[in-house]
C-alpha positions in Angstrom: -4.7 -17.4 -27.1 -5.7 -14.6 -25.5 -3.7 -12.7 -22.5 -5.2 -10.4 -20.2 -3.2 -6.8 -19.6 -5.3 -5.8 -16.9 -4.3 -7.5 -13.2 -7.0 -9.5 -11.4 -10.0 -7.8 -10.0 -8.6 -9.0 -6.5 -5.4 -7.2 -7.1 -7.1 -4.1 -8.0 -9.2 -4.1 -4.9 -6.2 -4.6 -2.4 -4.0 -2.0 -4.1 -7.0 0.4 -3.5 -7.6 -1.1 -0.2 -4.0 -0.3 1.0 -4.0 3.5 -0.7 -7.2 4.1 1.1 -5.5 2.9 4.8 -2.3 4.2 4.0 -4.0 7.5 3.4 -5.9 7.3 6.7 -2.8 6.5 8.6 -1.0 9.8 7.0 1.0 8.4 4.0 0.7 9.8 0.6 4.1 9.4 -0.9 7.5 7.6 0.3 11.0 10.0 0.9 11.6 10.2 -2.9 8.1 11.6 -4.1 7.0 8.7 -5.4 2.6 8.6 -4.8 1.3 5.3 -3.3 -1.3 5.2 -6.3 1.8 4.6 -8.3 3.3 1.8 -6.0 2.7 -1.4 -6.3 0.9 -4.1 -4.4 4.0 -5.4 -2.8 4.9 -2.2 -2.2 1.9 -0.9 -0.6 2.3 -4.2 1.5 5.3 -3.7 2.7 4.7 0.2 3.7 1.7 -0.9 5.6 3.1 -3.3 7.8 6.4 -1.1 8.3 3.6 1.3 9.7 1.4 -1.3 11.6 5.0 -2.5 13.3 5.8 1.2 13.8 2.7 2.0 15.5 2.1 -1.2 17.7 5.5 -0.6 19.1 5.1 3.0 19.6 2.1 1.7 21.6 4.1 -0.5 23.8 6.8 1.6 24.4 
């Protein structure tokens, strides 16, 4: 049997996916230095929508 090391060419293409808007939206890193090319997806996922929520309310407000 044969197992695959490398994630799912979907997962791959959302982890760069979020980088590329979290980069556009300012974030690089989180408070402890670590990079979001280092994070993972449900990281990245999480840090987005923290953002998204952060900035729709800053809209509102």
């Amino acid at each position: 049997m044969l197992v695959s090391i490398h994630p799912p060419e979907g997962i791959c293409h959302n982890r760069y996916f979020l980088i590329d808007q979290l980069k556009d939206l300012g974030y690089t890193e989180d408070s402890f230095g670590k990079r979001t090319n280092e994070m993972t997806l449900p990281e990245l996922q999480q840090i987005y929508i923290n953002l998204e929520y952060q900035r729709e309310t800053a809209l509102k407000g």
